[in-house]
N, C-alpha and C positions, 0 to 999 in steps of 0.2 A: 505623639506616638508612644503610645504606651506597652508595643510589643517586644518580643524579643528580636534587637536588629539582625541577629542571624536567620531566626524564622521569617522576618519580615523580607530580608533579600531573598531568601529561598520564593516565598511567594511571588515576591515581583518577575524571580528566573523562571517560575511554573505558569506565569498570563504570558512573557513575550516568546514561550517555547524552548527556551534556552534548552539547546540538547546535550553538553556533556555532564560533567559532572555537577551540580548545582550547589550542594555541601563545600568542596572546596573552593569552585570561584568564591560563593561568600564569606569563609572565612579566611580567603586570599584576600577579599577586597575590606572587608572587617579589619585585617594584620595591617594593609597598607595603611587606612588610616589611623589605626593606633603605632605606627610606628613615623606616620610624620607629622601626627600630635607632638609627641614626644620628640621630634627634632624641633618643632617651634616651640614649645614651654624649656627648652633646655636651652634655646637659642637667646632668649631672654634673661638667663642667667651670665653673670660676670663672668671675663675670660677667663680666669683663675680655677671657678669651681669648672668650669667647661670641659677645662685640660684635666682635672681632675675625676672628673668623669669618665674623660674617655680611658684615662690609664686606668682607672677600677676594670671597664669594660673590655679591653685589651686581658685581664687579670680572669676575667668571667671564661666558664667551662660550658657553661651552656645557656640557654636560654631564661631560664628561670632565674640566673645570679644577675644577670645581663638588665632581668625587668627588678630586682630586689634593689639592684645599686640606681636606678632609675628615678626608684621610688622615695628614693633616701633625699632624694634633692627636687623633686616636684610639686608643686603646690596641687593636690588633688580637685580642689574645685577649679584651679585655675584650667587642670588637664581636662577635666569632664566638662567645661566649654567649650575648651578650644577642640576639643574630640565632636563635641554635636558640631561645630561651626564647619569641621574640614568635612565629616562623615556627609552632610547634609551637600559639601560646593562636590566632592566626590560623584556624590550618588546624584547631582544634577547635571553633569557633567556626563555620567554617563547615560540617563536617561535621553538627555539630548542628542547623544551621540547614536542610538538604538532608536532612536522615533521614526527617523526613516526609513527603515529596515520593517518595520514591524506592519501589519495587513491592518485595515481598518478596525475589522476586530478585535484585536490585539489591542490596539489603540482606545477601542473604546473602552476594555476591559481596563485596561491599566492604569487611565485617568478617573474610572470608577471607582476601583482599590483606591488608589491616592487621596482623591478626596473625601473616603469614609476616611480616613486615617488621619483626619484634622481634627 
C-alpha cells in the first residue's frame, strides 16, 4: 500500500458508510497505533532506560516534547515495522469486527478496494 494511511482509512470509512466524523476516527485510530508501537519498541528496551523515559515524559508539557523524548531512544526502522505490523492486526481486527454489520454491497465494495491495494 502505497497510499496515505490516513486517506486510505478515510476511504475504507466512505465504502462501509461510516456516518460520523470519518477524519477523526482515522486519525484516532492512526494515534492508537502509533502510540502502542511506541509502548512495544520502548518495551524492549532495558528497565533503566524505561524509567528514564518515563521520568523525561512525566517532565514533557505537551505532546510534541512527549514524541521528541520518544525519539531519542527508538530505533526508527525498528518503529516503522513494528508500526505496519500493529497498524495492519489493528485494522484487521476491525475489519472483522464490521463485516457483519455491513450489506452485501458494502462487502463487495470493500474486498474490491482491498484487493486493488495489493
Amino acid at each position: 500500500m502505497n497510499q496515505n494511511p490516513l486517506e486510505f482509512m478515510i476511504q475504507i470509512l466512505n465504502i462501509i458508510g461510516y456516518a460520523d466524523d470519518k477524519q477523526k476516527f482515522a486519525q484516532e485510530f492512526l494515534t492508537m497505533c502509533m502510540a502502542q508501537t511506541s509502548a512495544k519498541v520502548l518495551a524492549n528496551l532495558p528497565i533503566e532506560k524505561q524509567k528514564e523515559i518515563q521520568e523525561k515524559i512525566k517532565k514533557a508539557k505537551d505532546q510534541n516534547k512527549i514524541t521528541s523524548v520518544l525519539r531519542e531512544y527508538q530505533n526508527i526502522d525498528e518503529y516503522q515495522r513494528t508500526l505496519i505490523d500493529i497498524t495492519k492486526e489493528n485494522f484487521t481486527e476491525y475489519i472483522e469486527k464490521i463485516m457483519p454489520t455491513l450489506t452485501s454491497e458494502q462487502k463487495d465494495k470493500l474486498l474490491e478496494f482491498l484487493s486493488n491495494q495489493r
